[in-house]
C-alpha positions in Angstrom: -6.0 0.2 -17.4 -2.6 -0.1 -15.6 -1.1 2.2 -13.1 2.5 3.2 -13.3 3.9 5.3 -10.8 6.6 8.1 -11.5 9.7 8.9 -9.5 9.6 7.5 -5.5 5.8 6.7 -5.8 4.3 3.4 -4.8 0.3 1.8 -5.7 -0.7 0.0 -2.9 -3.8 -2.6 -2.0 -4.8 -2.8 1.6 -4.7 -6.4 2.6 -8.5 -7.8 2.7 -10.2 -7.7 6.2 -9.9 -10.6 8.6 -13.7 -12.5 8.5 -12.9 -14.6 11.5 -11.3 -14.2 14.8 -9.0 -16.4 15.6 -11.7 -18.5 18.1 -13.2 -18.9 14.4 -16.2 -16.3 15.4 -17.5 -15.4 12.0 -17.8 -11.6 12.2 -19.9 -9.0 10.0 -18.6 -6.8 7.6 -19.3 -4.1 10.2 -17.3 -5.7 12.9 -14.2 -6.1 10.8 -11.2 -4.0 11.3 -9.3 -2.7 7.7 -5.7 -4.1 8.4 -3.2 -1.8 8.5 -0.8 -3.8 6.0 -0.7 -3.2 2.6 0.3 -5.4 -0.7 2.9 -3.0 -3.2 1.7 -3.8 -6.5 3.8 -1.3 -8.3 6.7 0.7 -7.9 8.3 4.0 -9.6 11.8 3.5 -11.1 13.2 6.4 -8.1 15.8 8.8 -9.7 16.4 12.3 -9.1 13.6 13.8 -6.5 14.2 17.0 -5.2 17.4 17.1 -6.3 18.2 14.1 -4.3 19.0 10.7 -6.2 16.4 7.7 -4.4 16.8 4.3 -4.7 13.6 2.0 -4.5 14.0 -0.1 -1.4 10.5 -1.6 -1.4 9.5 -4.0 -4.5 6.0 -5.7 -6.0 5.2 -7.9 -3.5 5.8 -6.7 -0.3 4.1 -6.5 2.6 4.1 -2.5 4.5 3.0 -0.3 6.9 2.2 3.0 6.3 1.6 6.1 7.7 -2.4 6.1 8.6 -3.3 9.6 6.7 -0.6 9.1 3.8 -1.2 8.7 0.0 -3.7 9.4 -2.1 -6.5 7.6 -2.9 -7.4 6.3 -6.0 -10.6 3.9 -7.3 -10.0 2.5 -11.5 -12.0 -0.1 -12.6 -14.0 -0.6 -9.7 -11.1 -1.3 -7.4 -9.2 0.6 -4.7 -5.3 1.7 -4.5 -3.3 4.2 -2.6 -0.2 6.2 -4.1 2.7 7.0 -2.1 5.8 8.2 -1.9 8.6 5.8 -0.8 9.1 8.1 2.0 5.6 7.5 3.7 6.1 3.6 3.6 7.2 3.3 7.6 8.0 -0.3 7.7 8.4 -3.5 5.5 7.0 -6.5 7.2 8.7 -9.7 6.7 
């Protein structure tokens, strides 16, 4: 099953966990902090939204920050993704 966004939406993965510190301390799932960064694996084609033409700035592939309550969740297949609008996307990191 494939996800394909409409309008300004974006799917998004959250990056994996870090499983070591950087001393190379192995940690426990517990102990591991959910990155903030996430992996855009699709976007909408933009368009008309609210009567306002958007142009998709952020493409598959990229790394970004988003807003820590934003999107929806959603779980297919066994496996996790958020939906958001372009809007909620606060930064691309590059």
């Amino acid at each position: 099953m494939n996800l394909k966004p409409l309008a300004d939406r974006v799917v998004l993965k959250q990056a994996k966990a870090e499983e070591k510190t950087k001393g190379g301390i192995i940690l426990t799932s517990a102990a591991q902090e959910k990155p903030e960064i996430y992996e855009v694996l699709v976007v909408g084609p933009g368009g008309m939204v609210d009567g306002k033409e958007v142009t998709m700035e952020v493409k598959t592939g990229d790394k970004v920050i988003m807003g820590k309550y934003s999107g929806t969740n959603v779980k297919l297949e066994g496996e996790e993704y958020i939906i958001v609008r372009q809007n909620e996307i606060l930064a691309i990191v590059e």
